[in-house]
SERO-4910 file (N, C-alpha, C, O; in steps of 0.05 Angstrom, whole numbers):
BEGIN
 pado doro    nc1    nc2    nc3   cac1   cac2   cac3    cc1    cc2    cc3    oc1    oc2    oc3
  Unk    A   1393   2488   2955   1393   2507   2932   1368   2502   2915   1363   2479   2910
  Unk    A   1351   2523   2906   1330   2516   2896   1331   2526   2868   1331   2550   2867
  Unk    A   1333   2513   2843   1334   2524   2820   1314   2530   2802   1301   2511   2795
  Unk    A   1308   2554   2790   1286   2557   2761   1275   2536   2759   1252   2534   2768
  Unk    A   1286   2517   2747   1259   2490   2733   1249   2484   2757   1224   2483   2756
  Unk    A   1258   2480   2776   1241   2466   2800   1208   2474   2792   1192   2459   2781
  Unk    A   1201   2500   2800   1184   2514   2809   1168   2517   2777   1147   2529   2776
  Unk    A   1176   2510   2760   1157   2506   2730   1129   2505   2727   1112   2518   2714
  Unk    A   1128   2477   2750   1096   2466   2760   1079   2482   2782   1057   2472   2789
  Unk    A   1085   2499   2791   1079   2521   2808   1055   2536   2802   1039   2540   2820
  Unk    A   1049   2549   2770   1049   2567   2770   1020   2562   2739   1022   2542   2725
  Unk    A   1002   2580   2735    989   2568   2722    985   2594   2690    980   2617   2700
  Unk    A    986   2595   2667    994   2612   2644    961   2622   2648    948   2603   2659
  Unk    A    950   2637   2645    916   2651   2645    924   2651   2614    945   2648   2603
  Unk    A    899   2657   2602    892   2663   2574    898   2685   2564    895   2704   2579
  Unk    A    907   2692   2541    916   2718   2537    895   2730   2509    882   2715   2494
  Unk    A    895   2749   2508    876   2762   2482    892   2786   2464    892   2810   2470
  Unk    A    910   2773   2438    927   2787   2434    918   2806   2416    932   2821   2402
  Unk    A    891   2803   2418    879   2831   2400    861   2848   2415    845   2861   2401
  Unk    A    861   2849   2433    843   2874   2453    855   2900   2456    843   2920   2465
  Unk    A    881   2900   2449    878   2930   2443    911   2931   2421    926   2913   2416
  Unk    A    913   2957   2415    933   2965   2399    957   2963   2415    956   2967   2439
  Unk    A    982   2955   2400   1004   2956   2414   1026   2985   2417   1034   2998   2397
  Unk    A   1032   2989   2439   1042   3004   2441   1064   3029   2428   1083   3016   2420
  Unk    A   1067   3048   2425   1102   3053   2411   1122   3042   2419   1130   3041   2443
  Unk    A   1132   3032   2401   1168   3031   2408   1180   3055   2419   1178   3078   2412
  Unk    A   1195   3040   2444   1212   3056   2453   1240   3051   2437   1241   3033   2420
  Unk    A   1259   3064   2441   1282   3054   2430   1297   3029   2440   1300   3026   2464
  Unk    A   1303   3019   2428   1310   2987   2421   1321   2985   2451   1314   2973   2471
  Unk    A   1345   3007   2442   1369   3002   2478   1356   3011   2497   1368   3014   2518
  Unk    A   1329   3019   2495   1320   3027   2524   1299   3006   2535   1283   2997   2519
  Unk    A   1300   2998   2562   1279   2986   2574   1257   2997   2590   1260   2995   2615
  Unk    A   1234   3007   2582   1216   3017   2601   1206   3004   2630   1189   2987   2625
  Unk    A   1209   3005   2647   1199   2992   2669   1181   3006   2687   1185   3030   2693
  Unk    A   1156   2987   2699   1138   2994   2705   1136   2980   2731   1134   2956   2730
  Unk    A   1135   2993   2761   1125   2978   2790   1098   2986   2795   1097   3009   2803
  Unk    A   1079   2976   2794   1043   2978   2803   1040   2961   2830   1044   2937   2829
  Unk    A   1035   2970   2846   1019   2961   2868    993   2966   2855    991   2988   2846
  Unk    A    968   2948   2851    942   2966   2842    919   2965   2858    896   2970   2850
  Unk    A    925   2956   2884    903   2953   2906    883   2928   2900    873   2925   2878
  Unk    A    877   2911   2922    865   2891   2913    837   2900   2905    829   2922   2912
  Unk    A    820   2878   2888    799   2886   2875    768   2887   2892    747   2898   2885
  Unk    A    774   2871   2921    750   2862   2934    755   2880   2963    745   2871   2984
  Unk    A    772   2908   2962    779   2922   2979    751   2944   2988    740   2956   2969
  Unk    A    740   2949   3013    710   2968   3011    729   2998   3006    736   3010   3026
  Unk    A    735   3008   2983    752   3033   2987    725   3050   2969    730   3068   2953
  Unk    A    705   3042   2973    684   3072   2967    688   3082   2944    687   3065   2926
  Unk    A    691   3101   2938    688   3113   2909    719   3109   2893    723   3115   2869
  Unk    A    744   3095   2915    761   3084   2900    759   3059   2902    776   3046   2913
  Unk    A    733   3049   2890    733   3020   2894    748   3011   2865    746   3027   2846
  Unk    A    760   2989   2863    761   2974   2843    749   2988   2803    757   3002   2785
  Unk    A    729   2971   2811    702   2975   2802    707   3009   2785    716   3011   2762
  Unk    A    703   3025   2796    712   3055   2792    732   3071   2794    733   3095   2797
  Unk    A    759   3044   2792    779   3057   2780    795   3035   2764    816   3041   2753
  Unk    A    787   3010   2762    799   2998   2740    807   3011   2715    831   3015   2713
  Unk    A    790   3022   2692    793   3032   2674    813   3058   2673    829   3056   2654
  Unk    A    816   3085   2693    841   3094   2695    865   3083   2699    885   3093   2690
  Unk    A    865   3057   2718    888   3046   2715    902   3040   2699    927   3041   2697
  Unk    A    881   3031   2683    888   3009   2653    910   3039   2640    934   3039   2636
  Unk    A    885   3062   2635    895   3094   2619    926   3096   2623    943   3098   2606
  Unk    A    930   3092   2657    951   3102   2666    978   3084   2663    999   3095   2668
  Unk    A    978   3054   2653    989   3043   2643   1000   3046   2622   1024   3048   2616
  Unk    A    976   3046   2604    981   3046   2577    991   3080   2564    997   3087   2541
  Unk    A    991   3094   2584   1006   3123   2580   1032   3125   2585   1048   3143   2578
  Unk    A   1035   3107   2596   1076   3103   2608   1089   3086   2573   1110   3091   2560
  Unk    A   1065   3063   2568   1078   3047   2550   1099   3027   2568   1121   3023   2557
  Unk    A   1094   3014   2592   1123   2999   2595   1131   2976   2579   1114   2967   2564
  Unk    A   1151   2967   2579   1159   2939   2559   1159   2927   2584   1144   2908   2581
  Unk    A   1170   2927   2614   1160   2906   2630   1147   2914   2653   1155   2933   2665
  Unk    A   1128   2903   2660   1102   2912   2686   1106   2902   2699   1110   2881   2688
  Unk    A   1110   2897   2732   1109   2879   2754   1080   2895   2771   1075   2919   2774
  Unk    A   1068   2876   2779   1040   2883   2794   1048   2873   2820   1066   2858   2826
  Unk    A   1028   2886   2840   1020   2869   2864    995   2877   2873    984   2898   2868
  Unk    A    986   2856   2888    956   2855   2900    934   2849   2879    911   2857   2879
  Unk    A    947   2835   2862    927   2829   2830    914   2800   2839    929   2780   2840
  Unk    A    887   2799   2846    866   2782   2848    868   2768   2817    875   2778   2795
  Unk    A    860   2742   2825    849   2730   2796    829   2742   2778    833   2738   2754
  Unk    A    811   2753   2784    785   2770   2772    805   2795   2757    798   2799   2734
  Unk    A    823   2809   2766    841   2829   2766    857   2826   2740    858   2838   2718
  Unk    A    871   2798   2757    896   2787   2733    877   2782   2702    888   2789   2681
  Unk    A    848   2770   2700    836   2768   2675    827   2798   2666    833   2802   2642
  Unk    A    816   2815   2678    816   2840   2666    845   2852   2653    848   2858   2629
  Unk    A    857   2853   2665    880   2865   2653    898   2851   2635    913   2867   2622
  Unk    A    902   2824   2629    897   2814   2609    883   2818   2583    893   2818   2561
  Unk    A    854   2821   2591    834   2823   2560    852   2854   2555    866   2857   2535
  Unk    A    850   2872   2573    858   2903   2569    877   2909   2562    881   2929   2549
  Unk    A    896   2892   2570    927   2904   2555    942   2873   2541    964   2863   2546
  Unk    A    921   2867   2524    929   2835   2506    951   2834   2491    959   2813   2481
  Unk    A    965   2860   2487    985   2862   2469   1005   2853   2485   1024   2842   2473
  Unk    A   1006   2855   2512   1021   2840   2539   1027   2809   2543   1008   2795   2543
  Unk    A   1046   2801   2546   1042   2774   2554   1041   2769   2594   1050   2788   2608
  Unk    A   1034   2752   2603   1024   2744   2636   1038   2719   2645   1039   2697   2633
  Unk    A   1048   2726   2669   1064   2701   2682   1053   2710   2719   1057   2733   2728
  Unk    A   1042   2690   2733   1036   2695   2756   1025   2671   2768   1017   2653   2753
  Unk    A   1024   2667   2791    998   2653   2803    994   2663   2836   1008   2677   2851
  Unk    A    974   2652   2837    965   2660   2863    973   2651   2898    961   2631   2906
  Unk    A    988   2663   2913   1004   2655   2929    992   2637   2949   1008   2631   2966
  Unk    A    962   2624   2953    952   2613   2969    954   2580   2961    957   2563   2978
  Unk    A    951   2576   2934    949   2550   2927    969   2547   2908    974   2523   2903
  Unk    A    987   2569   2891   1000   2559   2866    985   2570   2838    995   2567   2816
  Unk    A    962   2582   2844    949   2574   2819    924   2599   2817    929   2616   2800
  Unk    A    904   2602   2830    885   2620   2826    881   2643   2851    881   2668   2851
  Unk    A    878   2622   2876    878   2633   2896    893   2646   2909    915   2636   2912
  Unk    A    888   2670   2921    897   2703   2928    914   2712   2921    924   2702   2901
  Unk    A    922   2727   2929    944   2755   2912    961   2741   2899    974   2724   2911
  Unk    A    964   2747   2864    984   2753   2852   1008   2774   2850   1003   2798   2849
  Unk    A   1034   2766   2848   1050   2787   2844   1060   2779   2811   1079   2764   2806
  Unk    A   1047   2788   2796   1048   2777   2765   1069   2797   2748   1075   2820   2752
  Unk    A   1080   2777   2726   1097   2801   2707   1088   2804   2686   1082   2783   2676
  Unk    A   1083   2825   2671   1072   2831   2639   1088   2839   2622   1106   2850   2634
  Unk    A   1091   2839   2600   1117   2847   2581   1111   2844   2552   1103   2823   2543
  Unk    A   1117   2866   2537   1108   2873   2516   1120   2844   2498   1143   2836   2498
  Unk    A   1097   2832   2485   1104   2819   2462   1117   2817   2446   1133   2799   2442
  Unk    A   1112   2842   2432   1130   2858   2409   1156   2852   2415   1170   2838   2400
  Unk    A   1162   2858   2432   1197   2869   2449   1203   2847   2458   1223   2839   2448
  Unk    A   1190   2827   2479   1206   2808   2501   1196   2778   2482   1176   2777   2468
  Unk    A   1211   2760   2484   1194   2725   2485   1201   2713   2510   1223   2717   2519
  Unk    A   1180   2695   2523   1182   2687   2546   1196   2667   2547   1192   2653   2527
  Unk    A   1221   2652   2567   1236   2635   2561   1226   2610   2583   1234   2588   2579
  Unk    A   1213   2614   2600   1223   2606   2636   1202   2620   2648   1196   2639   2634
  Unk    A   1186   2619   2673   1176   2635   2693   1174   2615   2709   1185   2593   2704
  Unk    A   1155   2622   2735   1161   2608   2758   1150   2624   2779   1147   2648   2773
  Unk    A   1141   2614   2807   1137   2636   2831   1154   2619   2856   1148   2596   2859
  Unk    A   1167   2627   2867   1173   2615   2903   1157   2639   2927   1149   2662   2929
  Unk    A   1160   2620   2940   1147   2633   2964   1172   2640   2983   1193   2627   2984
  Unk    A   1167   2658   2995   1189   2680   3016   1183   2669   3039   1169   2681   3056
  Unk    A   1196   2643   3044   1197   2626   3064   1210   2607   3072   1207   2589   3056
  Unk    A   1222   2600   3088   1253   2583   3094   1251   2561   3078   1271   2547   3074
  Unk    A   1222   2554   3063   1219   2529   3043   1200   2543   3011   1177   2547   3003
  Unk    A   1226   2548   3001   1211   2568   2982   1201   2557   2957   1191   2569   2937
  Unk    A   1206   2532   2961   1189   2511   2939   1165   2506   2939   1151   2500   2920
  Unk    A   1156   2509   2975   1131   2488   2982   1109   2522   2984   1110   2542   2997
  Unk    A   1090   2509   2960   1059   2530   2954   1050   2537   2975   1043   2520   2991
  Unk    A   1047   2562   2981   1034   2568   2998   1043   2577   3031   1029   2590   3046
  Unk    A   1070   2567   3037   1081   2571   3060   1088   2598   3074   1090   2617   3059
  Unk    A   1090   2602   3093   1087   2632   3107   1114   2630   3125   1117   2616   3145
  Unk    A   1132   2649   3113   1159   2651   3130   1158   2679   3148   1149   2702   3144
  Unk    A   1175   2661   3177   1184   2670   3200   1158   2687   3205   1136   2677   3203
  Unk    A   1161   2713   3212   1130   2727   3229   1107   2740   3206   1088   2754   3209
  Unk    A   1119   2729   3185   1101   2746   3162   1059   2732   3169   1046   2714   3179
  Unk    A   1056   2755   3155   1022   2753   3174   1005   2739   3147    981   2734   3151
  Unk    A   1017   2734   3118   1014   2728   3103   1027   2712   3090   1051   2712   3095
  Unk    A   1017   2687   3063   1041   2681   3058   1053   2706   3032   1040   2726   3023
  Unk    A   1082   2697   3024   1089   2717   3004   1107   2706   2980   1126   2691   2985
  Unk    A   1101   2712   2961   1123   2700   2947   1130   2727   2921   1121   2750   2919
  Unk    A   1156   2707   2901   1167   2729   2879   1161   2707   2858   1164   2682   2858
  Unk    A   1151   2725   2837   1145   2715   2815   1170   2720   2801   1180   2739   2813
  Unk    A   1188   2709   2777   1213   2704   2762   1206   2698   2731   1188   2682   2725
  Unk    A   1215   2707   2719   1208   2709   2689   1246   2712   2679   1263   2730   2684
  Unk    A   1249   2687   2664   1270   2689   2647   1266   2704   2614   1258   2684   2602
  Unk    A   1267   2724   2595   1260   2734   2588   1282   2748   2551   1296   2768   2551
  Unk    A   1277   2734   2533   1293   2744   2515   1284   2769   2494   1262   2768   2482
  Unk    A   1302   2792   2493   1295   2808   2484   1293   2809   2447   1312   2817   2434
  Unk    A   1273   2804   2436   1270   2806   2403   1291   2827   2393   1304   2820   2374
  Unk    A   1297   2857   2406   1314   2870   2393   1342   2874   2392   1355   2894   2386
  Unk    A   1354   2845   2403   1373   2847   2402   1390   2824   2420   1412   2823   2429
  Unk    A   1369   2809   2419   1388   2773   2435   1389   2762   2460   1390   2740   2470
  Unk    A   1385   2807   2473   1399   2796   2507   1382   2775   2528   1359   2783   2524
  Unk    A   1381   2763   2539   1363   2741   2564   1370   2763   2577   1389   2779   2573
  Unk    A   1345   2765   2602   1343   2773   2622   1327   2756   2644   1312   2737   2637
  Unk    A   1332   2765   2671   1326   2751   2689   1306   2784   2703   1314   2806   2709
  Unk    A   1283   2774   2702   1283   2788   2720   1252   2780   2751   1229   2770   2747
  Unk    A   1261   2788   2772   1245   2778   2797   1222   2797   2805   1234   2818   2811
  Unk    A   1193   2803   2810   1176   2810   2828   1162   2806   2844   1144   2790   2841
  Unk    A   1164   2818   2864   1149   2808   2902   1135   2837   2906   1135   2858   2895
  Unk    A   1122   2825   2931   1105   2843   2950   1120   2834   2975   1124   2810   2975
  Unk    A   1129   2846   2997   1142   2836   3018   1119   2840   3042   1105   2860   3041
  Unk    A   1117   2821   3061   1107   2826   3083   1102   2855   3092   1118   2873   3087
  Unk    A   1075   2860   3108   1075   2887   3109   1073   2896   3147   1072   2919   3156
  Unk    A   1074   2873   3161   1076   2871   3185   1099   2860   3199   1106   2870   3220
  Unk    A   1116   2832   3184   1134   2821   3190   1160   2839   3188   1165   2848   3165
  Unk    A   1173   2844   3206   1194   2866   3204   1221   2842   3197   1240   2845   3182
  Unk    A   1214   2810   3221   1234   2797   3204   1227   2785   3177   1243   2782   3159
  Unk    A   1206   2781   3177   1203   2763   3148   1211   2787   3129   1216   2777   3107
  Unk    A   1214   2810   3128   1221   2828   3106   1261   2827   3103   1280   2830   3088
  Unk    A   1255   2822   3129   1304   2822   3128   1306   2786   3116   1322   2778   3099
  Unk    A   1293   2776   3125   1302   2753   3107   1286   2741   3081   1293   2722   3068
  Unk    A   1260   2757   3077   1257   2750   3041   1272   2774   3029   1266   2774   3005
  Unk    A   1291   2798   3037   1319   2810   3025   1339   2788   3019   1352   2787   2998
  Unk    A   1343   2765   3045   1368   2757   3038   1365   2730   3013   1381   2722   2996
  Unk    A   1335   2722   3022   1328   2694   3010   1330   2702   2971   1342   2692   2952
  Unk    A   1313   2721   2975   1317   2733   2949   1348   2745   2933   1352   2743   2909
  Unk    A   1360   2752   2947   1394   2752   2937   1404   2720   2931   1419   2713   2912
  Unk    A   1397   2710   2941   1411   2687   2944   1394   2658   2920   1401   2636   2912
  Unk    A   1371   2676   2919   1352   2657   2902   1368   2669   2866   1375   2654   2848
  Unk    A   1370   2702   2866   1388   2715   2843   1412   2698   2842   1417   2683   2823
  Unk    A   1433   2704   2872   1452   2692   2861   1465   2666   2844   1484   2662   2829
  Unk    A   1433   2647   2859   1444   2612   2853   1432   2607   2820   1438   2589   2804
  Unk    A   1409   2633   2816   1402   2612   2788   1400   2648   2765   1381   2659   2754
  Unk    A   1421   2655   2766   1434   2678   2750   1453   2654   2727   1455   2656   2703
  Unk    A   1461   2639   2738   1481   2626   2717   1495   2643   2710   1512   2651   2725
  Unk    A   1492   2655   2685   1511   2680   2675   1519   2701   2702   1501   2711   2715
  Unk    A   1549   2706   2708   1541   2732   2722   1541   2753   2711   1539   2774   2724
  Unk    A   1544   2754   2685   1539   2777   2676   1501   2780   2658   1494   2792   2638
  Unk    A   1487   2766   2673   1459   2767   2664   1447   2787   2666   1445   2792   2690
  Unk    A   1438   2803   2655   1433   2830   2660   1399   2823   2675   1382   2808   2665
  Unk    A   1397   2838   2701   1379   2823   2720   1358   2847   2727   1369   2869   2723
  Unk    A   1331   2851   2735   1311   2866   2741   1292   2858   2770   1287   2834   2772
  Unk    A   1286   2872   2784   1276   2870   2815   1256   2895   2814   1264   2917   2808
  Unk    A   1234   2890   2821   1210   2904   2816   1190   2887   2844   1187   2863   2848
  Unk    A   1179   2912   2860   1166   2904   2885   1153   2932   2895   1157   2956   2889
  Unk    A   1135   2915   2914   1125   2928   2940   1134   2922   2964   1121   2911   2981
  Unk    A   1160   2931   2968   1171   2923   2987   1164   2927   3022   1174   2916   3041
  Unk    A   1144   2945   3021   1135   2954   3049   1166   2961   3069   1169   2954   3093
  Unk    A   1186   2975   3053   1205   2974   3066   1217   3001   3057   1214   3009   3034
  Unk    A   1232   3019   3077   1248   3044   3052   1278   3039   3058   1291   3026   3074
  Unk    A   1282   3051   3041   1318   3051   3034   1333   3052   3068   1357   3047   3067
  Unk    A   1325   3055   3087   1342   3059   3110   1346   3035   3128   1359   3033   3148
  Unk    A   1328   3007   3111   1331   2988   3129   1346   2968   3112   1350   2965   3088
  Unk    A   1354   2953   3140   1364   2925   3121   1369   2903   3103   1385   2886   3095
  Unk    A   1342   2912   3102   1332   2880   3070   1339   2904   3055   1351   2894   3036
  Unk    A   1339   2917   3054   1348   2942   3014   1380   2936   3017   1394   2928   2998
  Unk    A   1389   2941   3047   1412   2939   3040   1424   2897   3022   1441   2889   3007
  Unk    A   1408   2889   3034   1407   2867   3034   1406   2858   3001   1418   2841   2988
  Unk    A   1392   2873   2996   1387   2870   2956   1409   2890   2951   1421   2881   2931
  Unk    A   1419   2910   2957   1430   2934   2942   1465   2931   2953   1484   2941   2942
  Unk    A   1466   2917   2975   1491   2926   2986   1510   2890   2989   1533   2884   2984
  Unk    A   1476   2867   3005   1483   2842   3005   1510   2855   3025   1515   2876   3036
  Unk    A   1532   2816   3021   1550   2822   3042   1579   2827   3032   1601   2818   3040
  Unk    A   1574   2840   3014   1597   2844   2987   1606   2830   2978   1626   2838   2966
  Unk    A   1602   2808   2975   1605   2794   2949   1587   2793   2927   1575   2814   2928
  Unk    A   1580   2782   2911   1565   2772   2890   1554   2797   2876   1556   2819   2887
  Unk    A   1546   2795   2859   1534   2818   2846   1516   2845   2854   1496   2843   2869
  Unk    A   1524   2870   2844   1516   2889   2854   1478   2899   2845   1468   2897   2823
  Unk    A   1470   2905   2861   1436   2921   2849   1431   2947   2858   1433   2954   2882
  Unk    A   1424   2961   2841   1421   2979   2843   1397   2998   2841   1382   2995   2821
  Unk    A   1392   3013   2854   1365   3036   2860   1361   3051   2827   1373   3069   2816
  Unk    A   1344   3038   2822   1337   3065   2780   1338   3096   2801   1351   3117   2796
  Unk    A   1321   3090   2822   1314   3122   2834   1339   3132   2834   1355   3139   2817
  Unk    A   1340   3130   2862   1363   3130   2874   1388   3141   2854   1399   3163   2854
  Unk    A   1392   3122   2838   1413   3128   2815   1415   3153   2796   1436   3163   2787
  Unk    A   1380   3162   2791   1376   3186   2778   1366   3207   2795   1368   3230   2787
  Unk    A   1357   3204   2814   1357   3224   2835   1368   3228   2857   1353   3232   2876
  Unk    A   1403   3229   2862   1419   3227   2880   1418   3243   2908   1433   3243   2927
  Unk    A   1391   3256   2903   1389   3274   2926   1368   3272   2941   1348   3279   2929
  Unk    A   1363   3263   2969   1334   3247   2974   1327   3274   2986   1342   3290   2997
  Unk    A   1294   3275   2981   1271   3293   2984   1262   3277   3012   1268   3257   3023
  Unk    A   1242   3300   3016   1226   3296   3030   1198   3286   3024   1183   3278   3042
  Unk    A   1193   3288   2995   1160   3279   2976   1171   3257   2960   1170   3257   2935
  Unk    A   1180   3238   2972   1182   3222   2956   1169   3191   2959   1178   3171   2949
  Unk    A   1146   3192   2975   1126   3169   2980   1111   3160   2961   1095   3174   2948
  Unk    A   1114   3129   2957   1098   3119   2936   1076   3107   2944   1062   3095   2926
  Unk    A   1069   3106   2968   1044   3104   2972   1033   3120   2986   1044   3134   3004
  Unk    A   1002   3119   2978    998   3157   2981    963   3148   2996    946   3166   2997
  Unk    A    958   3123   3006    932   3115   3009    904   3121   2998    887   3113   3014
  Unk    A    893   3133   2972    891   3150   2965    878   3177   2971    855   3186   2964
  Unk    A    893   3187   2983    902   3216   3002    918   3231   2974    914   3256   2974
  Unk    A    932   3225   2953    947   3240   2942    972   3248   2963    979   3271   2967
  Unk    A    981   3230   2972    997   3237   3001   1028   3239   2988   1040   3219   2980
  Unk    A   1037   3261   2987   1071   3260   2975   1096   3250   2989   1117   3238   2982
  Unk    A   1084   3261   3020   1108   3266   3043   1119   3241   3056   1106   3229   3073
  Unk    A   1141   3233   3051   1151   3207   3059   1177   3194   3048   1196   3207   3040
  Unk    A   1175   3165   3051   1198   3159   3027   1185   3133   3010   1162   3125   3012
  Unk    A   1201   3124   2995   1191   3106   2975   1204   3071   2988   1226   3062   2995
  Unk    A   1173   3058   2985   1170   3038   2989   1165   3012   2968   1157   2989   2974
  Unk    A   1171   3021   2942   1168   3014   2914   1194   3020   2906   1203   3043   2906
  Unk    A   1209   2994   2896   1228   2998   2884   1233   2988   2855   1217   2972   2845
  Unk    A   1252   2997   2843   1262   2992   2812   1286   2987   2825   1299   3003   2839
  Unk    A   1293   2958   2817   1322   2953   2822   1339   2936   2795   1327   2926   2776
  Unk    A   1362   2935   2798   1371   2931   2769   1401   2923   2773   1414   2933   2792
  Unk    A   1412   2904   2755   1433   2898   2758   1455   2910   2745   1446   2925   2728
  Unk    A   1491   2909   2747   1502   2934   2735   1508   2932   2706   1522   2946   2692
  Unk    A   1492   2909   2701   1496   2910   2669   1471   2927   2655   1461   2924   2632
  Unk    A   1465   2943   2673   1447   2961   2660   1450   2995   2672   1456   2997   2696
  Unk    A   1448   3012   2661   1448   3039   2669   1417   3057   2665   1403   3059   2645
  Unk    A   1411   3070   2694   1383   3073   2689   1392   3105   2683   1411   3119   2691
  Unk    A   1369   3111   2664   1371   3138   2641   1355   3167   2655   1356   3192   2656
  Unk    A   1338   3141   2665   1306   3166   2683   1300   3146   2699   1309   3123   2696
  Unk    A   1280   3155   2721   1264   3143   2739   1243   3164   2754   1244   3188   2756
  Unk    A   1226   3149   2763   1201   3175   2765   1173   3151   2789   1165   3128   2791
  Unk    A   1170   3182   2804   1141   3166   2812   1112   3182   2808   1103   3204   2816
  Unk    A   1100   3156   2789   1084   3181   2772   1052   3186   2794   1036   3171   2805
  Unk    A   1054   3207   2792   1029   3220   2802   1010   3233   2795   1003   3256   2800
  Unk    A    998   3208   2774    980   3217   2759    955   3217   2781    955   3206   2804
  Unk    A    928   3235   2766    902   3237   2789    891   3245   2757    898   3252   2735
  Unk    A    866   3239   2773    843   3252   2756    818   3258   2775    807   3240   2788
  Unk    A    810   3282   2775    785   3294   2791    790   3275   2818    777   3255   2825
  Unk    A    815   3291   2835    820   3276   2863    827   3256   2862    845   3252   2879
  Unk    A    820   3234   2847    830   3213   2853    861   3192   2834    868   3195   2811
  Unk    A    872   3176   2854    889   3163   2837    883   3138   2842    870   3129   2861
  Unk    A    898   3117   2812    886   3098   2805    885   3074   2811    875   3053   2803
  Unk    A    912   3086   2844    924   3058   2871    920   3077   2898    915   3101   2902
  Unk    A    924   3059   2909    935   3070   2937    963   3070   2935    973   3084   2953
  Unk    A    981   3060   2918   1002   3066   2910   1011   3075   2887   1009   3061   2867
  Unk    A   1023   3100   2888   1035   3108   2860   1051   3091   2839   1070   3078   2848
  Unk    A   1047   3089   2817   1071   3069   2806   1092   3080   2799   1090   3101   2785
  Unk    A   1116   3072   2807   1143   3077   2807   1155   3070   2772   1142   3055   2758
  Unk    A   1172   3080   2763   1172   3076   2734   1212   3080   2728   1226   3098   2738
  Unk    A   1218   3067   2715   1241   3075   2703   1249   3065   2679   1237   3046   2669
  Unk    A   1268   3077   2668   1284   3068   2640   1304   3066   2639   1317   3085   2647
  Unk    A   1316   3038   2628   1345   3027   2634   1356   3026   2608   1340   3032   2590
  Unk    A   1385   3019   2598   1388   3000   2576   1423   2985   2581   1439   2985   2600
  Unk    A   1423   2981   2571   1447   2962   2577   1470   2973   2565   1476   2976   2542
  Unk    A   1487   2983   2593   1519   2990   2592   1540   2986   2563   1553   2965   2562
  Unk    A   1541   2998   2551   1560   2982   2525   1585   2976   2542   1604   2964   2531
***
C-alpha cells in the first residue's frame, strides 16, 4: 500500500510569481471550475504551431475559462516556468517523470490561490512500483506517472483530493492497469470516504474501454467516479474528440476526461474549441467543467 507522505520527497515546488498578472473573477463560492489541458510539448517541430507561436494564446485561452483548478500534460520544465510567471496568481505542484524533479514531461496541477490552500502534493509513477522515480510499467513505451494535490478550499473548509495523469499512449496494457493502480492508489489514501475527490487526464483512452470503466465503474465496490461530460451530456455525438491534432478535427470521441467523485454534482461540461486564424492553442482541446458539492 503506498501512502501520500511517502512520495512528499518526489517532487520539486518551481518558483511562483504572485504578481504577474491579475487574478481572476470569482466564480461562485459552491462552484468549482475545472480545467483538463493537454498543451503539447514545447520542443515538438509542429511549424507554425510551434510552441514558441502559440504559447501566448494558450495562456489567453486559459485565462478566458478562469479555472480554480488546471491539470496539464506534456508541460516541459521551460513550459512549467512560463506558465507560472503567466498565470502567478496560480499556485504549481509537479515534477518531471524522468528523474522526480525537472526532467521530461510534467503532468502538473495549478489552482487558484484566492480559492484553494495547498495541503499535501506528491507524484507516483503508473507502474507496478509506483514509488520508485522514474519506472516504466508493463508495455508502456514511456515512463508515466499522476501528480496528487491534497487541497483546502478558502470558501468554505472542504479538503479535496484531487489526481492528474497522462496515460500511456501505445501501451494498451499499461493503460488497463494505471485505471486499476490509480483506483486503488484513490481508494487506499482517500481516508475520508466521503472526500470529495477530482481526476483530470490525458487518458489516450475513450469511454468504451476498460481502464474508464476501471475509474468509473471499478469492481463495485468502493467509491463511485463519475464522467462531468458524460453526466451533462447524456447523449453521445459523433463530434466529440478532444484531440483534434491541430486539424481542428471534431469527429471522434473524447480522450480527455473530467472525472469526479459523488460528493460532487457537475452543473456544465464542455470541450472548448477555441481557434484563432486556423489555429488552436493544442493538439488537444481542453476539456472543461463545473462542479460543486451535493448538499
Amino acid at each position: 500500500m503506498v501512502r501520500l507522505a511517502l512520495l512528499l520527497v518526489t517532487v520539486s515546488m518551481l518558483p511562483l510569481d504572485a504578481s504577474a498578472a491579475d487574478a481572476p473573477a470569482s466564480s461562485a463560492a459552491a462552484t468549482v471550475r475545472v480545467m483538463s489541458f493537454n498543451i503539447r510539448y514545447g520542443t515538438a517541430k509542429d511549424g507554425e504551431d510551434h510552441w514558441d507561436k502559440r504559447k501566448d494564446f494558450l495562456v489567453d485561452t486559459i485565462r478566458a475559462y478562469k479555472p480554480d483548478l488546471l491539470g496539464m500534460q506534456e508541460v516541459l520544465a521551460e513550459q512549467a516556468d512560463f506558465l507560472q510567471e503567466r498565470l502567478g496568481d496560480y499556485g504549481f505542484a509537479g515534477a518531471g517523470r524522468d528523474d522526480g524533479k525537472r526532467k521530461g514531461e510534467f503532468s502538473p496541477v495549478m489552482w487558484r490561490k484566492d480559492r484553494f490552500e495547498l495541503l499535501a502534493h506528491g507524484t507516483w509513477w503508473l507502474s507496478p512500483t509506483p514509488e520508485t522515480v522514474g519506472s516504466k510499467g508493463w508495455d508502456a513505451a514511456l515512463p508515466r506517472i499522476v501528480t496528487w494535490a491534497r487541497l483546502k478550499d478558502r470558501t468554505g473548509g472542504t479538503t479535496i483530493l484531487w489526481f492528474n495523469t497522462h496515460w500511456d499512449h501505445v501501451g494498451n496494457t499499461a493503460r488497463v492497469e494505471s485505471g486499476k493502480l490509480m483506483r486503488k492508489l484513490m481508494e487506499d489514501n482517500r481516508g475520508d470516504p466521503n472526500l470529495p475527490t477530482i481526476v483530470t487526464g490525458d487518458f489516450n483512452s475513450t469511454e468504451d474501454t476498460p481502464q474508464y470503466r476501471s475509474l468509473t465503474v471499478g469492481d463495485g465496490t468502493g467509491f463511485k467516479l463519475i464522467d462531468a461530460y458524460r453526466e451533462t451530456h447524456p447523449q453521445r455525438r459523433s463530434d466529440e474528440a478532444s484531440f483534434n491534432g491541430f486539424k481542428g478535427t471534431k469527429e471522434g470521441s473524447r480522450i480527455d476526461w473530467i472525472l469526479h467523485s459523488e460528493q460532487w454534482v457537475a452543473t456544465n461540461a464542455a470541450i472548448d474549441r477555441t481557434e484563432k486564424d486556423g489555429h488552436t492553442p493544442s493538439d488537444h482541446y481542453p476539456v472543461t467543467a463545473e462542479v460543486r458539492l451535493r448538499k
